[in-house]
TIMARMI-545467 format. One record per residue (C-alpha): residue number from 0; residue in three letters; x, y, z. Coordinates in pm, 1 decimal, padded with zeros to 6 digits, always signed. Each point is the difference from the previous one (the first is absolute). Layout:
# TIMARMI-545467
  seq  type         X         Y         Z
  NUM   ALA         X         Y         Z
...
***
This chain:
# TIMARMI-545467
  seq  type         X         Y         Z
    0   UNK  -00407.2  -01673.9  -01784.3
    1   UNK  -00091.4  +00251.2  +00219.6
    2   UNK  -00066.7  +00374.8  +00001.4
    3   UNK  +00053.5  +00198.9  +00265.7
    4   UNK  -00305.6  +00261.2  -00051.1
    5   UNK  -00169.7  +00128.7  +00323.2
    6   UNK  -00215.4  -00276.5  +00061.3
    7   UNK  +00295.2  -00230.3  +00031.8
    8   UNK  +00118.8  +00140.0  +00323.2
    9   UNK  -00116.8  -00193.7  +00335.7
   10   UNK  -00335.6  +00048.8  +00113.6
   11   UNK  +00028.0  +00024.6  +00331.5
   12   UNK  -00229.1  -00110.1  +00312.0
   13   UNK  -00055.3  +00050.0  +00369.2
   14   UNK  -00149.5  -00301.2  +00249.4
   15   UNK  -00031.0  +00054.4  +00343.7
   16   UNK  -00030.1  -00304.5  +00254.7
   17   UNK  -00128.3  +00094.4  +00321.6
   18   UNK  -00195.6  -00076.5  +00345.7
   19   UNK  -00142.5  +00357.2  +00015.3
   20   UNK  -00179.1  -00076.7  +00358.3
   21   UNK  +00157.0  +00132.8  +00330.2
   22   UNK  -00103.4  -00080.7  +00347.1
   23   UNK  -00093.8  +00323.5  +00196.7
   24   UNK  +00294.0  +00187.3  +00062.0
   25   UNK  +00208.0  -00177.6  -00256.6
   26   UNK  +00226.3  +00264.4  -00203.6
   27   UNK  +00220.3  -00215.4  -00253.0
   28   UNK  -00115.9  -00084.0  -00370.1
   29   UNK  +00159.6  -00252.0  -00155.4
   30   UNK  +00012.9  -00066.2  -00397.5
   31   UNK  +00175.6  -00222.0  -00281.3
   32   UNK  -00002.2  +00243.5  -00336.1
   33   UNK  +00024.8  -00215.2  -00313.1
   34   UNK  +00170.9  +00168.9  -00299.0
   35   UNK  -00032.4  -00143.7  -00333.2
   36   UNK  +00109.6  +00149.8  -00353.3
   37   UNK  -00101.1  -00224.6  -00319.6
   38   UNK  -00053.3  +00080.5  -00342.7
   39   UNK  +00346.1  +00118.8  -00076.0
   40   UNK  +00187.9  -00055.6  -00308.1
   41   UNK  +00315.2  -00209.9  +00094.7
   42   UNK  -00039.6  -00314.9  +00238.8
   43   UNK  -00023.0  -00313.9  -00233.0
   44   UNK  +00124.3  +00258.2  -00292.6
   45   UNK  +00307.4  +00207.2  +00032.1
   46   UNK  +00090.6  -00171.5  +00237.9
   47   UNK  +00054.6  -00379.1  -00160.2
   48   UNK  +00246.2  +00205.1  -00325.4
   49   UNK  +00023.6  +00346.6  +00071.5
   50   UNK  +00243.2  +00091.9  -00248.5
   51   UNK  -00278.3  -00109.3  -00286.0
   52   UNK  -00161.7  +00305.3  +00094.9
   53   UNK  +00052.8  +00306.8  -00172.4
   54   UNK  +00123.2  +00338.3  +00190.6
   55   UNK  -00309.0  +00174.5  +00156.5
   56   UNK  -00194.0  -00305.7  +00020.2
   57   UNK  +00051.6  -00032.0  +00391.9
   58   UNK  -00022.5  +00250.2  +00269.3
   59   UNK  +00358.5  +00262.3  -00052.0
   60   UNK  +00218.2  -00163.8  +00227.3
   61   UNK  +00318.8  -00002.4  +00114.9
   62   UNK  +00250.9  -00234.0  +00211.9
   63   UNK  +00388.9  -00022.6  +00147.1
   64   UNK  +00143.8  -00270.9  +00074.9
   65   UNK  +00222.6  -00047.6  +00272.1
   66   UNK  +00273.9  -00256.0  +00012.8
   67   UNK  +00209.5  -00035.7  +00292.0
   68   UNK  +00356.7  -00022.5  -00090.0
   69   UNK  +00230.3  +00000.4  +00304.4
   70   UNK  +00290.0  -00204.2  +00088.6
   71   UNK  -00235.0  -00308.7  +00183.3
   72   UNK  -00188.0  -00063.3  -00339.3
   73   UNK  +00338.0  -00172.9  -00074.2
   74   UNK  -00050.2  -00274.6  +00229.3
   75   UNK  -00113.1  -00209.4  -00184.6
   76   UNK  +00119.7  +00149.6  -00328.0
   77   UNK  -00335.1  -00168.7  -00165.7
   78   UNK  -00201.8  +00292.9  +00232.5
   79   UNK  +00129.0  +00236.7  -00218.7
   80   UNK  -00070.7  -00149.4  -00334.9
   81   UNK  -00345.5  -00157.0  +00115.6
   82   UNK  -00092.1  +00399.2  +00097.8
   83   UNK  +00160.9  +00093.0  -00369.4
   84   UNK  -00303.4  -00289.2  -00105.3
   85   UNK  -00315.5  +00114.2  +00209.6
   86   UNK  +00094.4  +00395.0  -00115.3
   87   UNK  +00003.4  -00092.9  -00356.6
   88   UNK  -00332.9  -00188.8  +00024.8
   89   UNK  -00165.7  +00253.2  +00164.0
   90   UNK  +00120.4  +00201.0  -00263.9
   91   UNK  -00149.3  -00228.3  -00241.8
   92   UNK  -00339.7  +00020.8  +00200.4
   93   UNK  -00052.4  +00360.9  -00059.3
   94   UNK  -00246.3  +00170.5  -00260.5
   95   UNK  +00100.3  +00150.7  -00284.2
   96   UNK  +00017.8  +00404.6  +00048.5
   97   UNK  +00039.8  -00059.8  +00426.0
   98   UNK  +00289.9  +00218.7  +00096.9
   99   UNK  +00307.1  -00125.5  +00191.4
  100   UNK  +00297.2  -00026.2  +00134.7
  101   UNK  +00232.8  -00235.9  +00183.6
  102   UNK  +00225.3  +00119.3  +00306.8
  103   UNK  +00298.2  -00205.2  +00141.2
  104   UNK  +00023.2  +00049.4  +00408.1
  105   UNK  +00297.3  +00019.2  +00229.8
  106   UNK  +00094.2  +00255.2  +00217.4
  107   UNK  -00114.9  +00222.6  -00254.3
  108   UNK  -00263.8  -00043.0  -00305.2
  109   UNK  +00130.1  -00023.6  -00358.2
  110   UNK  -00188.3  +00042.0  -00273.2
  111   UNK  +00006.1  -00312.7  -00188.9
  112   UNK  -00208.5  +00055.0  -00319.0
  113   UNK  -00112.0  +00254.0  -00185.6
  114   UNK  +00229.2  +00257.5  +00178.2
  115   UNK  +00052.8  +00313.9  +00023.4
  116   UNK  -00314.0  +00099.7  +00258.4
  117   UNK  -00270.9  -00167.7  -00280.6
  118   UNK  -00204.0  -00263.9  -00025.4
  119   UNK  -00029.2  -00220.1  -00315.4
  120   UNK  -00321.7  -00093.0  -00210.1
  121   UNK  -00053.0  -00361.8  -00003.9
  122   UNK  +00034.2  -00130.6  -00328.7
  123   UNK  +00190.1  -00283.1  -00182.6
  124   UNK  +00321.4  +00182.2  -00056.9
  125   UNK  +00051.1  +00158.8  +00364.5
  126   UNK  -00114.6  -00326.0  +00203.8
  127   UNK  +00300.3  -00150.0  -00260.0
  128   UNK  +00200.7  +00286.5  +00188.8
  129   UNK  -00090.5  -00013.5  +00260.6
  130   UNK  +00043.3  -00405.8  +00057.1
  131   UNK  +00383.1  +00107.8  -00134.3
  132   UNK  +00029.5  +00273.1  +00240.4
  133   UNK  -00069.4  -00238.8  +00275.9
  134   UNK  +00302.1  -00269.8  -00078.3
  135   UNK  +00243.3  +00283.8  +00094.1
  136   UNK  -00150.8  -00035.4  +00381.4
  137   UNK  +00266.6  -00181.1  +00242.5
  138   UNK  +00018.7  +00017.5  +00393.1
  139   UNK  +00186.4  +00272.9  +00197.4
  140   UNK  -00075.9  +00239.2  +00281.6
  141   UNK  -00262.7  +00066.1  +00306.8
  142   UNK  -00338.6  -00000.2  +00041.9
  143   UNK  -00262.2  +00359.2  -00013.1
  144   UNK  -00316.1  -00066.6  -00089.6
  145   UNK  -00137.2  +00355.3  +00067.6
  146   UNK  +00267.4  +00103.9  -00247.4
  147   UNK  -00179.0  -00263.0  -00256.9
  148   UNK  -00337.9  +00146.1  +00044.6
  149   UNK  +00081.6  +00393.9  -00009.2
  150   UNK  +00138.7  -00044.4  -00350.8
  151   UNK  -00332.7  -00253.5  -00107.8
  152   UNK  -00215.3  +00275.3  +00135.8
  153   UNK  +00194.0  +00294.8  -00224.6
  154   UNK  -00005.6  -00225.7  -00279.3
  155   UNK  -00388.4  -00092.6  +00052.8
  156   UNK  -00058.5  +00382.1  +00022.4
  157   UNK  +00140.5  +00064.5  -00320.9
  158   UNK  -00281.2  -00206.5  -00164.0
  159   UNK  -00339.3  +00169.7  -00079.5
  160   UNK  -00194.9  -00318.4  +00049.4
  161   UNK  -00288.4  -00176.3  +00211.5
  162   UNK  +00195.9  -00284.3  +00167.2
  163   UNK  +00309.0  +00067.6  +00165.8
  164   UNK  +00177.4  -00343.9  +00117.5
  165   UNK  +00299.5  -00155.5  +00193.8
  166   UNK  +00185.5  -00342.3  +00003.6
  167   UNK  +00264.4  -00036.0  +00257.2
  168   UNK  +00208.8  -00318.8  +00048.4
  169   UNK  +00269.5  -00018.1  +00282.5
  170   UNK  +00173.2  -00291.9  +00207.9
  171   UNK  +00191.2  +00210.5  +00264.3
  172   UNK  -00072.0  +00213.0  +00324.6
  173   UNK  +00010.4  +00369.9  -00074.9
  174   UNK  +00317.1  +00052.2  +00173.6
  175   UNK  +00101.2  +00337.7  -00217.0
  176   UNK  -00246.5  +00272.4  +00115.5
  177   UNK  -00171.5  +00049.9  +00343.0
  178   UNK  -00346.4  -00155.9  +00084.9
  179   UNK  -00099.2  +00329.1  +00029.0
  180   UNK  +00113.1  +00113.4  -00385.8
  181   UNK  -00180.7  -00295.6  -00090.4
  182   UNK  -00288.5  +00109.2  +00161.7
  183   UNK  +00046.5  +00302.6  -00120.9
  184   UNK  +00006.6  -00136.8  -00384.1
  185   UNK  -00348.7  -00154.5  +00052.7
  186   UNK  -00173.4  +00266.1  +00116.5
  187   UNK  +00126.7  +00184.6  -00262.3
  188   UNK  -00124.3  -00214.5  -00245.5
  189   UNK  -00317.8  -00094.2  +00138.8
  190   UNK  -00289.0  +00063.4  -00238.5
  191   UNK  +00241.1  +00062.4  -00287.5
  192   UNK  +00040.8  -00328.3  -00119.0
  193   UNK  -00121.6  -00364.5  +00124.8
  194   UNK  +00278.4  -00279.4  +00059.3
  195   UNK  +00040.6  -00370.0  -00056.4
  196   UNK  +00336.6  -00132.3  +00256.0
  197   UNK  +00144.7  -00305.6  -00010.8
  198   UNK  +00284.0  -00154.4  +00257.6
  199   UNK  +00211.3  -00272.0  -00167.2
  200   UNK  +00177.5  -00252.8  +00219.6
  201   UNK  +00020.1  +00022.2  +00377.9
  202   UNK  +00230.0  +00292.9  +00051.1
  203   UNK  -00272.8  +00278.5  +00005.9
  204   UNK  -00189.7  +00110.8  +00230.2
  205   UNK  -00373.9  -00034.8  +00014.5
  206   UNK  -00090.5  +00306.5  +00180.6
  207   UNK  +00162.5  +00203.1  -00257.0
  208   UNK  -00143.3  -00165.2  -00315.9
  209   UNK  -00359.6  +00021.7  +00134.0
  210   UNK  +00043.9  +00342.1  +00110.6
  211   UNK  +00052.7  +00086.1  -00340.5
  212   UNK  -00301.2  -00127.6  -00128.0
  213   UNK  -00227.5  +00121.0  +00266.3
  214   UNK  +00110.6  +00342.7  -00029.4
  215   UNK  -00053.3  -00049.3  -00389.5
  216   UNK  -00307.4  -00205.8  -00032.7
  217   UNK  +00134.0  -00296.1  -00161.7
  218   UNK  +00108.7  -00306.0  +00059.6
  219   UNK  +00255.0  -00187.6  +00176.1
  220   UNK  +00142.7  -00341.6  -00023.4
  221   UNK  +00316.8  -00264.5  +00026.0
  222   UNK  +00147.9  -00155.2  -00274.6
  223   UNK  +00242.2  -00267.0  +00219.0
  224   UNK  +00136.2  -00149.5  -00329.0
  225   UNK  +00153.3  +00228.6  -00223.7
  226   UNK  -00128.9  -00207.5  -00326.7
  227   UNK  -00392.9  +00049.2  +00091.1
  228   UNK  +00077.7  +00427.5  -00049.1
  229   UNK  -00107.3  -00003.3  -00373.3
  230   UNK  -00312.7  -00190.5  +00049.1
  231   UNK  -00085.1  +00261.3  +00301.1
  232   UNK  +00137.9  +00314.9  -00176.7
  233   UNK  -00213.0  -00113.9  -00339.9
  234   UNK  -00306.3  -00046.9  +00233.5
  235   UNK  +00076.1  +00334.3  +00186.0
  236   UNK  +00015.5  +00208.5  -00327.8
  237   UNK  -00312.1  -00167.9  -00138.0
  238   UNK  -00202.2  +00130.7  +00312.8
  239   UNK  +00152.0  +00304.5  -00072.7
  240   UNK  -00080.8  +00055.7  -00320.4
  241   UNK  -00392.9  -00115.4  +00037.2
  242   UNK  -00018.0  +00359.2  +00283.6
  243   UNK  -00275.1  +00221.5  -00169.7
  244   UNK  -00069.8  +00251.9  +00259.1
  245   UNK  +00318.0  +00152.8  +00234.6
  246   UNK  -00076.9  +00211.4  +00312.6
  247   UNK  -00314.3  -00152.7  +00118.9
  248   UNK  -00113.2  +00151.3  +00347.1
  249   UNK  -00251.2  -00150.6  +00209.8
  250   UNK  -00165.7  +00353.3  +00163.2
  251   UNK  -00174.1  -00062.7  +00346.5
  252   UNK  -00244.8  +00247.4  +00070.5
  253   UNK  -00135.8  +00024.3  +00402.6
  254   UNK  -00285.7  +00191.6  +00146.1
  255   UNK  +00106.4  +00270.7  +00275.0
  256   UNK  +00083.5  -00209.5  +00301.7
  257   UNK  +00109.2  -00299.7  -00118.6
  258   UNK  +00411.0  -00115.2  -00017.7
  259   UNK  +00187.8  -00249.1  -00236.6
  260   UNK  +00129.1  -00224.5  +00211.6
  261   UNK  +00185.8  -00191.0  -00279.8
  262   UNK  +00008.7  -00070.8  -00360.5
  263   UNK  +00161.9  -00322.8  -00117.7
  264   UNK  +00028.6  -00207.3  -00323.6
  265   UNK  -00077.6  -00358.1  +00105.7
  266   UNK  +00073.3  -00164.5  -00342.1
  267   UNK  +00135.5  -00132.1  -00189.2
  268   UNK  +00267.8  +00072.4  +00253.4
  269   UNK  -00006.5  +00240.9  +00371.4
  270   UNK  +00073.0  +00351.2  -00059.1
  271   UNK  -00029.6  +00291.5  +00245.8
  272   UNK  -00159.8  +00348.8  -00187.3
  273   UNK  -00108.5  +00142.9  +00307.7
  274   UNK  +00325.4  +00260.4  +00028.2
  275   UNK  -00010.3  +00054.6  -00371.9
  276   UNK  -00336.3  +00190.3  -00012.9
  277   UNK  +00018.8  +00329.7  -00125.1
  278   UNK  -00286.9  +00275.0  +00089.1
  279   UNK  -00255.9  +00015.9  -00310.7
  280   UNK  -00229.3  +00294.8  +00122.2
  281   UNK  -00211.4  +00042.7  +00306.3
  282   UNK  -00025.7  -00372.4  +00163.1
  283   UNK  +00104.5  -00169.6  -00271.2
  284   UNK  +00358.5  -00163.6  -00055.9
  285   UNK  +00176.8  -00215.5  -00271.2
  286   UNK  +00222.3  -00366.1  +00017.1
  287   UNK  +00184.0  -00073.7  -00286.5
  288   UNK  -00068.0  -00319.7  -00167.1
  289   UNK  +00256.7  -00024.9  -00276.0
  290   UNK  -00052.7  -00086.7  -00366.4
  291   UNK  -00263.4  -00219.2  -00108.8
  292   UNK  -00092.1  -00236.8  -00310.4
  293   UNK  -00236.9  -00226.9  +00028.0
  294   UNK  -00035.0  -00150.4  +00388.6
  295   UNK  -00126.5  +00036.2  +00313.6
  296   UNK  +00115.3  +00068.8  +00352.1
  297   UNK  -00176.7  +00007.3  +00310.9
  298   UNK  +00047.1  +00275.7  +00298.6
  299   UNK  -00093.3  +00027.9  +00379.0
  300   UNK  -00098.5  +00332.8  +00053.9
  301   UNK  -00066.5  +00075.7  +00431.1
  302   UNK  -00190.5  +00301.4  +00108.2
  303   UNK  -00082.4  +00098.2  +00350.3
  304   UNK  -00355.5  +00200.9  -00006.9
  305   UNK  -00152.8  +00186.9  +00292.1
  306   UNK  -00259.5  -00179.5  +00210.2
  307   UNK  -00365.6  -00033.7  -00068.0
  308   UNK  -00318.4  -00137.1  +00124.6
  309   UNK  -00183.2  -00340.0  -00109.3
  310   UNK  -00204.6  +00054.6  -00313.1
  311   UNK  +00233.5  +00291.7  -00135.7
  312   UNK  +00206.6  -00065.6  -00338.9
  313   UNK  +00266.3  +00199.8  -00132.1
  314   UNK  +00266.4  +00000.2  -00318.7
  315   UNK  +00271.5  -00087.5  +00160.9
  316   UNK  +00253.9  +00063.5  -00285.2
  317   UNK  -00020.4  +00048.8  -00414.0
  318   UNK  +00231.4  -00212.8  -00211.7
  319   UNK  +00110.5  +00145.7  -00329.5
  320   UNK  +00241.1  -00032.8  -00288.3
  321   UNK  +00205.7  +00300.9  -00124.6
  322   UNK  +00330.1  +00053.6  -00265.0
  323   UNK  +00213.4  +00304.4  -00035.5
  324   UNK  -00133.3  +00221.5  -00275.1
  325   UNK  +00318.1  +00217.1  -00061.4
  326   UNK  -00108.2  +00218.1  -00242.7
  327   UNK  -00325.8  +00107.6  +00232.0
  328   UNK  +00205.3  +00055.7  +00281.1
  329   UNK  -00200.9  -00246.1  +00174.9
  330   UNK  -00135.6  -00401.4  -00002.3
  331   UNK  -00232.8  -00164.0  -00209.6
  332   UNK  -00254.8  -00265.6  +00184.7
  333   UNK  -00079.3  -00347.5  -00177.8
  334   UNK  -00345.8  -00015.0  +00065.4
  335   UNK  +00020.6  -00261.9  +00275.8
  336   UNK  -00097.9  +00045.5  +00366.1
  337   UNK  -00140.2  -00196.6  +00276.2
  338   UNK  -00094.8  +00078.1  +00349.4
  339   UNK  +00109.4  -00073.3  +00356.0
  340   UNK  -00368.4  +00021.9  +00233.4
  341   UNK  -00019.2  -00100.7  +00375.0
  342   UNK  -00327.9  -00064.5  +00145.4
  343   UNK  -00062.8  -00031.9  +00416.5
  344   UNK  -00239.7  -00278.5  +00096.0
  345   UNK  -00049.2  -00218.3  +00314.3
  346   UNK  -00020.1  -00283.1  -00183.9
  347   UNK  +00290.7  -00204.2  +00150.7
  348   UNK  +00019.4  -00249.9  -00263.2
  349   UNK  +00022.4  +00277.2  -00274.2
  350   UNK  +00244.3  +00191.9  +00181.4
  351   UNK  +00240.4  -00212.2  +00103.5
  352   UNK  +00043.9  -00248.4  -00346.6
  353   UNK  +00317.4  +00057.1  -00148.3
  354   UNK  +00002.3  +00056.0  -00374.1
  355   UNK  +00147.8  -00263.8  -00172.8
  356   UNK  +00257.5  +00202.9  -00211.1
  357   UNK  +00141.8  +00222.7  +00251.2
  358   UNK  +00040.9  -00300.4  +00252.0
  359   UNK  +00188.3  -00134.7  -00307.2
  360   UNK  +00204.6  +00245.2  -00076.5
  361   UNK  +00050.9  +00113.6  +00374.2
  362   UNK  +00173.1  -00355.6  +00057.8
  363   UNK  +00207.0  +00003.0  -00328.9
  364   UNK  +00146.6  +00389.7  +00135.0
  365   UNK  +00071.9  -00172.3  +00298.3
  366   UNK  +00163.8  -00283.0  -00174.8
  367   UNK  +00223.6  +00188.6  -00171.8
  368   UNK  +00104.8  +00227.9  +00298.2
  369   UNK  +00058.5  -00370.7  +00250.1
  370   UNK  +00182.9  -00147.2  -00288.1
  371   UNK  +00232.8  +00344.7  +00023.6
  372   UNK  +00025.7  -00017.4  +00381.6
  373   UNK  +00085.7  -00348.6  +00009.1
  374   UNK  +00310.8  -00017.0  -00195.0
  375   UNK  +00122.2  +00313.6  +00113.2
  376   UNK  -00032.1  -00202.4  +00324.1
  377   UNK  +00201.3  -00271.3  -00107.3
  378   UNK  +00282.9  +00241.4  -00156.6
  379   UNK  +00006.1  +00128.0  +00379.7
  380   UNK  +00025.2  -00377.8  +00145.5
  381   UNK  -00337.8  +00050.9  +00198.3
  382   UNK  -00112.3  -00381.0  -00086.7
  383   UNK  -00321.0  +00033.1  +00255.7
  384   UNK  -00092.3  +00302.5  -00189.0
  385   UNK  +00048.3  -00074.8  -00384.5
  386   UNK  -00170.5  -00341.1  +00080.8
  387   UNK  -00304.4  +00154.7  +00111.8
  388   UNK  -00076.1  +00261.7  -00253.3
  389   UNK  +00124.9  -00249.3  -00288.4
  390   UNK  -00251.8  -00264.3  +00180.4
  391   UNK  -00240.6  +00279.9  -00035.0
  392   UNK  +00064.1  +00050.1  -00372.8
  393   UNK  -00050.3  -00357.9  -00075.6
  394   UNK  -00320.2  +00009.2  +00153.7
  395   UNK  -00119.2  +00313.8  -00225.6
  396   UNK  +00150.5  -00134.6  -00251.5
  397   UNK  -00259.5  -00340.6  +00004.4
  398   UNK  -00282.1  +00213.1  +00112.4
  399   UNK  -00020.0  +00194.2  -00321.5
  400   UNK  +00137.7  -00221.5  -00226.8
  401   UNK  +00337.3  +00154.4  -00116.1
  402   UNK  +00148.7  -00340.3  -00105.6
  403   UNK  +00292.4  +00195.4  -00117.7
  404   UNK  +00123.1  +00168.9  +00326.2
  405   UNK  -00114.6  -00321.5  +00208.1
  406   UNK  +00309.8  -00206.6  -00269.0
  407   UNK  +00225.7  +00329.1  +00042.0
  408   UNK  -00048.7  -00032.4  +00383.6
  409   UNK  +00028.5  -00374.4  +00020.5
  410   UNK  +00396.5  +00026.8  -00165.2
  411   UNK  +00093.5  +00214.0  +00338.4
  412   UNK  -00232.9  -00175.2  +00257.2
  413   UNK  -00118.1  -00376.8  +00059.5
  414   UNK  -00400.2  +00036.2  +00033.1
  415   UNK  -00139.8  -00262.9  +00239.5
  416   UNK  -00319.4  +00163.2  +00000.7
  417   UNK  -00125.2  +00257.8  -00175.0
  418   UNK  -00347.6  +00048.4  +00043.2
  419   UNK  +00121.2  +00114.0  +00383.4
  420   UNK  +00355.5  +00166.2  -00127.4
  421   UNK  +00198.9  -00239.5  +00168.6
  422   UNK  +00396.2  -00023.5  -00142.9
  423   UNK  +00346.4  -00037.1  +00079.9
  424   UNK  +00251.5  +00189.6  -00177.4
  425   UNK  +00187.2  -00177.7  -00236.8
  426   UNK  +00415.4  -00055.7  +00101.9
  427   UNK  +00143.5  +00069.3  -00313.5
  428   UNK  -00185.6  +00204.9  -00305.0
  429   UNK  +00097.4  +00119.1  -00313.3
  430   UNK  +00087.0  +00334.1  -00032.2
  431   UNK  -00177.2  +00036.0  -00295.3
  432   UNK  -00305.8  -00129.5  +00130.2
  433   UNK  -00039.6  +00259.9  +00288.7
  434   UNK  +00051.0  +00285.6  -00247.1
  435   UNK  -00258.1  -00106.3  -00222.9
  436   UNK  -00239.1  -00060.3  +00296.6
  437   UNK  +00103.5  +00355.9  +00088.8
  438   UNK  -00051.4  +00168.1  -00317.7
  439   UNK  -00341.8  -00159.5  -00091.2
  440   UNK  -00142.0  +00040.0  +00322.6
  441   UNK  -00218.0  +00263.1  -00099.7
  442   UNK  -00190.3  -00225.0  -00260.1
  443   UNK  -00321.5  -00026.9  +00048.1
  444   UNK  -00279.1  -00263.3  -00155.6
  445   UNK  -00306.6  +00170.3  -00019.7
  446   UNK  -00332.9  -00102.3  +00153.3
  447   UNK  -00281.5  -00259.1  -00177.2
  448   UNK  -00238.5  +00244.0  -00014.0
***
């Protein structure tokens, strides 16, 4: 069984894949920055029965759930009871001694279970409550999803604990608050807690479900049938409870002269962190990265350095790993670092190769964005248009290998070639099967290194 001392907490490590040769002249550094955290004390453990483990054994943790329960989850009336289901597994797939709660959303939030602005200590008796708690949901009312998250967030704050986590499950359009008070929500949340969201059906809207995520640093996903949500909210809740280390910042550190151009995860799935840097010191900035347990995730990190003659070599840019340490008023590093170099030769050959990971992950960015333009394309009725960038997609799509976006893409266009990209759209497509093309098209597959 295992014990959460010290040394079970991820070790973490920095790689850095790079050409670090410029032509004379040349300015812009390219890199792919590995991060990998093993050694921790859940995956394979906690994770597979986490209520055999005794309270402490895991990183403190808490998590709210929350359940969408407007009028639409009527229709079908199974909707409802299948989200009653995947809420009580995921109930069933927390740790003992993890704190939670369960919210109910409409136009407003409701606190479900324990009540009363608390969270409850997972244990035998209050998952039993809980699981009773939740047969009293039914369907009634609009849809306010920054309502949902404002009361997670003052519930998450209440805890004193390492790992602060969100579930959210909806199947409607947030037609009961503004875009903006949405938006508003978010950032208010943002580096407070991280969030899981799930759409369910084909009445949501895409947009809306992965904004949530991306503002949170989680994940997000369709469940089309209703009866695979237990299965997915079981799996969701496992991940969740194998998260060791919250709050992880990636801090970029530049020499005086050189810019960020952008910062980017690249997998497992596309996600912008170049807006999200905050100022760490002189030169120096940090990207949040989320919770961690044990994984790995790669980034693109672009810097633009000032011009230099052949033979000269410079750092180009210092990768490192820091946490919040609250009660230093500051951040703790985790010992891992790598660094960013460019190099100026007139060796053509050296200068101009392309390194293999950042070509990689440069076409799966681009992927995902085509993939994006395309069917907003074809929502518009601009048939030339959506052809070509979804012809384009295809083609990235073989090129790297991502057998899973080249089936997604091949249920909303016929390929007739695509080594070359070449498609026609396809007359009729599911609905569900452009919203799940939509919503994963930020998955990455990483490169054979």
């Amino acid at each position: 069984m295992a014990n959460f001392s010290k040394s079970n907490v991820p070790q973490f490590s920095v790689d850095v894949y790079q050409n670090e040769y410029l032509p004379e002249g040349g300015r812009e550094v390219n890199a792919v920055v590995t991060v990998t955290a093993t050694g921790g004390g859940t995956i394979g453990g906690a994770v597979a029965a986490p209520h055999l483990y005794s309270p402490g054994e895991g990183p403190s943790a808490a998590v709210v759930l929350m359940v969408d329960c407007s009028g639409s989850m009527d229709y079908p009336p199974t909707k409802m009871r299948n989200a009653r289901d995947a809420t009580a597994a995921a109930i069933d797939a927390l740790r003992d001694g993890v704190e939670f709660a369960v919210v109910g959303g409409t136009h407003v939030a409701e606190e479900v279970y324990p009540g009363g602005g608390r969270l409850a200590v997972a244990g035998v008796g209050t998952r039993e409550r809980a699981k009773q708690a939740l047969r009293k949901l039914s369907a009634g009312g609009g849809t306010a999803i920054g309502t949902w998250l404002r009361l997670a967030d003052r519930l998450l704050a209440s805890a004193d604990v390492a790992i602060r986590h969100g579930i959210l499950l909806t199947d409607g359009r947030n037609e009961h608050e503004s875009p903006q008070d949405l938006k508003a929500a978010l950032d208010a949340c943002a580096g407070r807690f991280t969030c899981d969201a799930r759409g369910v059906g084909t009445d949501w809207e895409v947009k809306e479900v992965t904004a949530v995520a991306s503002a949170l640093l989680g994940t997000a996903d369709i469940v089309a049938d209703p009866a695979g949500l237990a299965a997915d909210f079981t799996r969701m809740m496992e991940t969740a409870m194998g998260k060791e280390v919250a709050d992880v910042s990636l801090r970029l550190w530049t020499p005086v002269g050189t810019t960020v151009r952008f910062v980017k995860q690249v997998a497992p799935t596309v996600e912008e962190l170049t807006g999200r840097r905050t100022e760490a010191g002189p030169r120096a900035g940090d990207y949040p990265l989320g919770s961690w347990g044990d994984e790995s995730r790669d980034y693109h990190v672009c810097v633009e350095v000032p011009s230099a003659g052949i033979g000269r070599e410079m750092l180009a840019a210092r990768v490192s790993l820091v946490i919040p340490q609250p009660s230093a008023g500051g951040v703790r590093g985790l010992g891992a670092q790598g660094l960013v170099r460019a190099v100026w030769t007139d060796d053509v050959a050296a200068s101009t190769a392309i390194n293999p990971q950042v070509a990689h992950y440069t076409g799966q960015a681009e992927l995902a964005e085509v993939i994006r333009r395309g069917l907003d394309l074809r929502k518009e009725g601009n048939i030339g248009g959506a052809t070509a960038k979804l012809g384009r997609a295809v083609q990235l799509a073989n090129a790297s290998g991502n057998a899973d976006t080249a089936k997604l893409l091949a249920k909303v266009v016929d390929v007739v070639d695509a080594a070359t990209g070449t498609v026609r759209l396809k007359t009729k497509v599911e609905e569900a099967d452009e919203m799940t093309l939509e919503t994963r098209s930020t998955k990455t597959v990483r490169v054979k290194k």
